[in-house]
VOZAMAR-336949 format. One record per residue (C-alpha): x, y, z. Coordinates in steps of 0.1 Angstrom, whole numbers, padded with zeros to 4 digits, always signed. Each point is the difference from the previous one (the first is absolute). Layout:
N
XYZ...
//
This chain:
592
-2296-0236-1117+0038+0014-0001+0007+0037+0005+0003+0001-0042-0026-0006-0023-0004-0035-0018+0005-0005-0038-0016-0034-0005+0027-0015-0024-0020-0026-0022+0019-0029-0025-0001-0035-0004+0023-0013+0024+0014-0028-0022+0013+0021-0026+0006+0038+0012+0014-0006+0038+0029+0018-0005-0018+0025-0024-0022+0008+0027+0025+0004+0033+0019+0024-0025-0032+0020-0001-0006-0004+0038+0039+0011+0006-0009+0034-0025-0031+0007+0022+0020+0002+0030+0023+0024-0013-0032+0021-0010-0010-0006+0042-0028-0028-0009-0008-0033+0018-0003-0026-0027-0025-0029+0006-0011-0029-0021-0011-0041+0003+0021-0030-0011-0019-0021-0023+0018-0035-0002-0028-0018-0025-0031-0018+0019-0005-0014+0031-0005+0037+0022-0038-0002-0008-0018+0030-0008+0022+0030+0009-0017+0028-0018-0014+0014+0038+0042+0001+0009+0004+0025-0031-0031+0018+0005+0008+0008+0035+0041+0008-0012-0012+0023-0031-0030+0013+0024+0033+0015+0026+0021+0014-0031+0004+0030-0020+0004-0010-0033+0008-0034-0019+0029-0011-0026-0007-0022-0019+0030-0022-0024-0017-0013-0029+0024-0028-0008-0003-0033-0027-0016-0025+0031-0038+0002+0011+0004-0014+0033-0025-0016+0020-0043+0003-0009-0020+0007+0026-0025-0025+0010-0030+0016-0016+0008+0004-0039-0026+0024-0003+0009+0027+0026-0017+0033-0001+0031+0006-0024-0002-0033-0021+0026-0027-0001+0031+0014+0013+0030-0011+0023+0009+0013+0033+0018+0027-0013-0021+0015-0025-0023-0002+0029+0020+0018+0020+0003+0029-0025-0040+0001-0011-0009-0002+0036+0019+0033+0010-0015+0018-0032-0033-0011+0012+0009+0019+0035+0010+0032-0015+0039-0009+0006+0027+0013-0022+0012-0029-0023+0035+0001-0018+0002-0023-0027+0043-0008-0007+0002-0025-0029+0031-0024-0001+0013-0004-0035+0011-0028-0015+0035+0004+0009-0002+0004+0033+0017-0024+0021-0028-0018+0020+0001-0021+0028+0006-0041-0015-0032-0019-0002-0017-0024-0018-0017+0005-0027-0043+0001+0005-0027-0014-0023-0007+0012-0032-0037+0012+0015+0020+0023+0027+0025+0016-0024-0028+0011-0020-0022+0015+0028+0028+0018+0010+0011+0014-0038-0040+0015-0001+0004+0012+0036+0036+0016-0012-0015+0011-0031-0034+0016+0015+0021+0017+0026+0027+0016-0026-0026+0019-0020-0008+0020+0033+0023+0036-0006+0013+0002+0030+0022-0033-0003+0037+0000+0002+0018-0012-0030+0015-0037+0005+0027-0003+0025+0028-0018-0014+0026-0003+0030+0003+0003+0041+0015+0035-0008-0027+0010-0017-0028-0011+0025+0017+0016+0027+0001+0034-0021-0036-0003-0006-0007-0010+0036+0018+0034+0011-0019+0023-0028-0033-0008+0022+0014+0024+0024-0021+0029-0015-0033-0019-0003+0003-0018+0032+0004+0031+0021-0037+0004+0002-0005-0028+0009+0022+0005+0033-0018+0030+0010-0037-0017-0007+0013-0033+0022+0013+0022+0031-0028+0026-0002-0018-0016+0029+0036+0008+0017+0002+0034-0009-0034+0007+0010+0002-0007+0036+0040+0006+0005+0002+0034-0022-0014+0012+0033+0037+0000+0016+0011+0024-0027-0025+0027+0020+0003-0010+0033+0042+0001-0003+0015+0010+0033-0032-0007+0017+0019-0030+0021-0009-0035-0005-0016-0020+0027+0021-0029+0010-0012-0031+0011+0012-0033+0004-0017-0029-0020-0005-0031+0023+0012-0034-0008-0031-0013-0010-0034+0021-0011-0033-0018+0009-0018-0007-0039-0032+0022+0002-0027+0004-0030+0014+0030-0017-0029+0025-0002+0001+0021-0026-0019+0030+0020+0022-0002+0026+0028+0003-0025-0016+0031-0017-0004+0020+0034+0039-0004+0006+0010+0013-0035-0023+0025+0001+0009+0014+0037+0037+0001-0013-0013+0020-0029-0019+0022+0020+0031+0005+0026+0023+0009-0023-0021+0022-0018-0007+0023+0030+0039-0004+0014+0014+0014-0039-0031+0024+0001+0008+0016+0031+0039+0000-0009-0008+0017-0034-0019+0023+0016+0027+0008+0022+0021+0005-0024-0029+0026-0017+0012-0023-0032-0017+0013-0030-0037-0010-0013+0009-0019-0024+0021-0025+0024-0032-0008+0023-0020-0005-0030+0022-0031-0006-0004-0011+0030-0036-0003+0001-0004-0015-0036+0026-0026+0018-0022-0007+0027-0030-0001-0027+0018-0025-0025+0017-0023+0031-0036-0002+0016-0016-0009-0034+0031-0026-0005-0005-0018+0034-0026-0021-0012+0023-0018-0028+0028-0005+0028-0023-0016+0025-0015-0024-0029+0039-0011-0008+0007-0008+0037-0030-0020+0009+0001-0016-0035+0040-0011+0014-0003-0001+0033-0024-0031-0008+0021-0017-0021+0028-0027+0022+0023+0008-0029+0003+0034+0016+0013+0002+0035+0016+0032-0003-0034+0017-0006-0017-0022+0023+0023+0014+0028-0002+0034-0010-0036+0002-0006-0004-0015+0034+0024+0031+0018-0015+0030-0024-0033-0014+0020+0009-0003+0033+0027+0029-0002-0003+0023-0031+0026+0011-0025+0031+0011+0017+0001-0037+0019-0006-0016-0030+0026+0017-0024+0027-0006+0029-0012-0040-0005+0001+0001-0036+0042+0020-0004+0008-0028+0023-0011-0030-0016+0005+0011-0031+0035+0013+0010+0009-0037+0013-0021-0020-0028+0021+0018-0023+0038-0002+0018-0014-0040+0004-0010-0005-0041+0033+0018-0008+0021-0023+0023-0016-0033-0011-0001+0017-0036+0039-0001+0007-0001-0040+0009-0016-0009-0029+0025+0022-0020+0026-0017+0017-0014-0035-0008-0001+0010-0034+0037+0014-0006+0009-0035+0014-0024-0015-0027+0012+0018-0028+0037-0004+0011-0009-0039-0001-0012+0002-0034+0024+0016-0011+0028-0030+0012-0020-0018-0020-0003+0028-0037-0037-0004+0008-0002+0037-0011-0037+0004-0006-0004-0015+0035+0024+0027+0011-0015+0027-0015-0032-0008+0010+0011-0004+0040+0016+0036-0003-0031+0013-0013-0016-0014+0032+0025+0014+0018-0010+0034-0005-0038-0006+0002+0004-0009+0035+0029+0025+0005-0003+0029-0021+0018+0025+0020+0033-0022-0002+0024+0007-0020+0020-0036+0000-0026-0014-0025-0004+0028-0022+0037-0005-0002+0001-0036-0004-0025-0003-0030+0019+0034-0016+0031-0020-0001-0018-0030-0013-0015+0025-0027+0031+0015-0005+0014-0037-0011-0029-0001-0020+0012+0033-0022-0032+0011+0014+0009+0034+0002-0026+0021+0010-0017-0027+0019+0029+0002+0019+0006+0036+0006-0033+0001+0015+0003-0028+0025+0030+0020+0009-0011+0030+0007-0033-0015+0020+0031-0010+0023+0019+0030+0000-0036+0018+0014-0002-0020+0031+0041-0011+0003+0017+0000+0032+0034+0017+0005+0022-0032+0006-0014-0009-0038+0007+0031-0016+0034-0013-0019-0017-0033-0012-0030+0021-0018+0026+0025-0013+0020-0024-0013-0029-0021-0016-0014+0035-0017+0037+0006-0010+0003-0034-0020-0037+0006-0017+0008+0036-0013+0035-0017-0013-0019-0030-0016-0022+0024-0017+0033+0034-0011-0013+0016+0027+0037+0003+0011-0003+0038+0013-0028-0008+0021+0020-0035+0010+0036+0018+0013-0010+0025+0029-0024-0032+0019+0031-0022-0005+0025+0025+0012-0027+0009+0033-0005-0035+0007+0042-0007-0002+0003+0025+0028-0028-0008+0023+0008-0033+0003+0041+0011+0007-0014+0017+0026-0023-0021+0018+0026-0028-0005+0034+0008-0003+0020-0006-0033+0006-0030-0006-0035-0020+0008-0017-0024-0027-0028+0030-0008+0026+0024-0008+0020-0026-0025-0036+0000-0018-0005+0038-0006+0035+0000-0008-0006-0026-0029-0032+0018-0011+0016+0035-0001+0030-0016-0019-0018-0020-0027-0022+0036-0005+0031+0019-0004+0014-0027-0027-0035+0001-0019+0010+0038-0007+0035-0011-0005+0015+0017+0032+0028-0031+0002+0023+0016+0022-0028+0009+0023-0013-0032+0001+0029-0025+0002+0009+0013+0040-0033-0010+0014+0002-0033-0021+0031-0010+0018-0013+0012+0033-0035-0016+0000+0021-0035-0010+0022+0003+0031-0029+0012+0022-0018-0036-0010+0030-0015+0002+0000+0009+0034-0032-0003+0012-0010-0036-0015+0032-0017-0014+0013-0003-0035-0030-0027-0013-0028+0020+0006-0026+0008-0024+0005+0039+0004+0035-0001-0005-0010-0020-0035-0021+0037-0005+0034+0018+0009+0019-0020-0023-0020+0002-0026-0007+0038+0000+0039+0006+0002+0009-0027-0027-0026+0017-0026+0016+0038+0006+0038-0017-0006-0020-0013-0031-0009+0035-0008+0032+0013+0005+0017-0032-0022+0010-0014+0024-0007-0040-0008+0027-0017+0018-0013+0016+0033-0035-0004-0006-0001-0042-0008+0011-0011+0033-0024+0021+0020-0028-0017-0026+0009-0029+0005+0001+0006+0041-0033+0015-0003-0016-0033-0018+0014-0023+0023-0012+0020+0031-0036-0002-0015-0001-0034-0013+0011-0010+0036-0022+0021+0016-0031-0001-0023+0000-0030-0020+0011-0008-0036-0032+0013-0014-0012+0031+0017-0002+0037-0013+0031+0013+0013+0022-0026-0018-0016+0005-0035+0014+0036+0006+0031-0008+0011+0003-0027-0030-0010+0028-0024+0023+0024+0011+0035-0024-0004-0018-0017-0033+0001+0040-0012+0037+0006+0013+0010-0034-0016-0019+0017-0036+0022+0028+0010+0032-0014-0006-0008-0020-0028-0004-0033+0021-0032-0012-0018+0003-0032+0009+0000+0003+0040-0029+0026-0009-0027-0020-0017-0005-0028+0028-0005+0023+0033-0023+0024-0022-0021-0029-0012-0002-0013+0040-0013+0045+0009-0024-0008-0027-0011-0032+0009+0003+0013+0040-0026+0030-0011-0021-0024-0015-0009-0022+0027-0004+0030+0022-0026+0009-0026-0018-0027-0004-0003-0006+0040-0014+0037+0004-0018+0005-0031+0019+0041+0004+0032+0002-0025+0035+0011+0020+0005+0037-0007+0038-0016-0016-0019-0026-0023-0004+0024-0030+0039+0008+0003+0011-0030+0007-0014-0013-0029+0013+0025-0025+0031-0004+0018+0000-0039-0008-0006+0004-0036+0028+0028-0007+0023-0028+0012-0013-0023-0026-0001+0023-0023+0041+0007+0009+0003-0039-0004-0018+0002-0036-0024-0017+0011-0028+0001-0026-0034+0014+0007-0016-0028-0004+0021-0017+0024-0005+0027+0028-0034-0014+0002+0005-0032+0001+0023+0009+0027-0023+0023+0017-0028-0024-0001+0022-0027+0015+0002+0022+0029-0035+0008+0004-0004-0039+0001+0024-0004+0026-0017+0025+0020-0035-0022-0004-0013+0031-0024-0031-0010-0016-0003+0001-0040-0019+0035+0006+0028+0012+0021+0024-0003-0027-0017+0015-0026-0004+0031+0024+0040-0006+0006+0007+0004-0034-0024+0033-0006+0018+0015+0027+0038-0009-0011-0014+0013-0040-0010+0033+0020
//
């Protein structure tokens, strides 16, 4: 058993993995182990004594009710009726007097792919859903990962309880130290190995007791000395009444895990509290505990690693469910590093998932080192200007422009990039003047650093050519356009993000000086570009909405009849492999 208490976290694997390591990643931000069994259909045989024992070690249960039964146990007629593993799982902690929370998964929740079951299973699983939602102490439907993860944090209150009940034992025999402070500690040296002996539980109870009794008399005779008042030694023999009526319950919890070869730890411990009483054996537990928990954190950090990689793989490939999901494992194995926090917010962020993304943010900013500090300010910067917050935006732009001048001289790469981003905030509250010097200098610092066809000088020359289009200044902007999209089809590919921007951008200039004609065609190719990337992620391009617009007020420029913008428009969604349904939802959004 971990230093924390265990949430058993109960779901049906199939359909609610990723529902349920979101809950496990919320319980350890609330300081909770979370514990559960993969269920992969049959073939583990009866399994029901692995859950008894899991749910017998934990503090509580949480139960995700989703659409899927599962797996039926072998017996249909348990002492609970036909059920599956997980409803088992849930009745069978009720039946033990465990604290169940029930979180249903609405309809609209985005589950885990999986086939569909029988007919017979679905409906077992509506009644169980149904039974289970007249109870008044349900959650309403959880419609989205943002959501679950709210209601997974809300349990903070209610599972506080919980944390003092599971440690009790704990407190019983260790709330001695808080009276016998300053009374030394007796060191001694745990051997390599520790001959396994019976533990017996009236040896155990002698120890604890002689502690109690040793400290009582030391903080007796140190109150006295101190002629402290009536009232203070009164509390220090109703201590010494409730710790001696309490030992009983912590000897029962050691023997009952000292016996079990799941729990070494105890085993050890149990063994040294015998042979050498409490001081040798609270010496034994800081260590081990200090070092299982340095050794969890580092391999934590490995697997962490191994997931970044993952998600950065997926990502080559715009598998961005994939993505998402290997982030999000990420930070369950890692949660006090900041790099995935950031990672997923700047996925979230692409998403227009606002406030999904401001949190994952500021889980990073609590544990960030200094070398990242201008990478989180500047990813908080762009968030609060995505969403007007520009006031909030300008004073962690301008703090992370001169920490990174300092820490690496003027004209490095980082310093081009807090240049651009203070720049483009100064132009969004038309500050031209102001912006137009660090334009020009963050293009010559790229320039510099990684030659004139590089994908960041594209982002120079395209932040600089849309203020000169600001300031009409057309014949300046277009060639740096049409720089910018050359840089990015080169470096990118003819159909990725970045060149759907850039095409967008010299379509609009083109619409700008009445060149209607060079306009229509690259808009149509942004549009189609958007598409695709929409119909690979199944997540729409924060620029799809205004692109599209953007297309049709061309047409419309061309009198083109409305008619013939959506023959147009569906043409496009075609191209892009759009499905029927696809562009009928195209079509609602461009009428909106």
């Amino acid at each position: 058993m971990g230093p924390r208490p265990v949430i058993f976290v109960s779901a049906v694997t199939q359909e609610l993995k990723s529902a349920r390591d979101l809950v496990a990643k919320a319980l350890l931000r609330l300081g909770y182990e979370a514990d559960w069994e993969d269920l992969f259909g049959i073939g583990q045989g009866d399994i029901r004594q692995i859950l008894r024992e899991k749910i017998d070690r934990s503090a509580g249960v949480i139960q995700l009710i989703g659409r899927r039964y599962g797996t039926d146990t072998p017996e249909p007629h348990t002492p609970f009726g036909r059920v599956s593993y997980t409803q088992f799982e849930a009745h069978y902690a009720r039946q033990q007097g465990k604290k169940v929370w029930y979180l249903v998964i609405g309809d609209t929740y985005p589950a885990d792919p999986t086939t569909p079951e029988p007919a017979e299973l679905t409906e077992l699983q509506r009644t169980y859903r149904e039974r289970v939602a007249s109870e008044s102490y349900l959650y309403h439907p959880i419609a989205n990962p943002d959501a679950l993860l709210a209601a997974a944090l809300d349990l903070r209150d209610e599972l506080a309880p919980l944390r003092k009940r599971w440690n009790r034992w704990a407190a019983l025999v260790l709330a001695l130290l808080v009276l016998s402070a300053g009374l030394g500690v007796w060191m001694v040296k745990e051997q390599a190995h520790i001959e396994h002996i019976a533990t017996d539980p009236h040896a155990l109870r002698a120890r604890l007791e002689e502690k109690i009794d040793q400290t009582f008399e030391q903080k007796r005779q140190s109150l006295l000395a101190a002629k402290a008042p009536p009232p203070e030694i009164d509390a220090l023999y109703r201590w010494r009444d409730r710790a001696e009526g309490q030992v009983a319950e912590a000897v029962a919890f050691i023997t009952a895990r000292a016996a079990d070869p799941g729990s070494p730890i105890i085993t050890r411990a149990a063994a040294i509290l015998e042979e050498r009483g409490v001081d040798a054996t609270l010496e034994f537990l800081d260590d081990t505990l200090k070092a299982r928990r340095q050794r969890r954190k580092e391999e934590g950090r490995q697997l962490a690693e191994a997931s970044l990689m993952k998600a950065g793989l997926y990502e080559s490939q715009w598998e961005t469910s994939e993505q998402e999901r290997a982030l999000r494992d990420a930070i369950a194995d890692a949660p006090d590093w900041w790099l995935p926090h950031n990672q997923l917010g700047l996925m979230l962020h692409a998403r227009a998932q606002w406030a999904a993304a401001e949190q994952e943010f500021e889980a990073a900013r609590q544990v960030l080192p200094a070398e990242a500090e201008t990478t989180l300010l500047n990813n908080l910067a762009q968030l609060y200007k995505a969403t007007n917050r520009l006031a909030e935006a300008e004073p962690l732009m301008e703090r992370a422009l001169k920490i990174d001048e300092k820490s690496f001289g003027p004209e490095h790469p980082d310093v081009a990039i807090r240049l651009n981003n203070l720049a483009t905030l100064y132009q969004v509250t038309n500050r031209l003047a102001e912006a137009e010097p660090l334009m020009e200098r963050a293009l010559k610092i790229d320039e510099k650093s990684f030659g004139p066809e590089h994908p960041e000088v594209a982002i120079d020359l395209n932040n600089l050519a849309q203020l000169y289009k600001d300031t009409n200044r057309l014949a300046e902007a277009e060639p740096l356009m049409d720089r910018a999209l050359k840089i990015d089809e080169k470096s990118f590919g003819p159909e990725h993000p970045n060149v759907a921007i850039r095409l967008n951008n010299l379509a609009q200039l083109y619409q700008a000086t009445n060149r209607l004609a060079e306009a229509e065609p690259r808009m149509r190719r942004s549009v189609v570009i958007f598409l695709k990337v929409f119909r690979k992620t199944g997540h729409p391009h924060p620029d799809l909405d205004s692109v599209l617009s953007n297309y049709a007020l061309i047409l419309t420029e061309m009198s083109v009849t409305e008619a013939e913008i959506r023959q147009r428009l569906t043409g496009a969604a075609r191209e892009a492999g759009v499905s029927p349904e696809g562009v009928a939802a195209l079509r609602k959004r461009l009428n909106q």
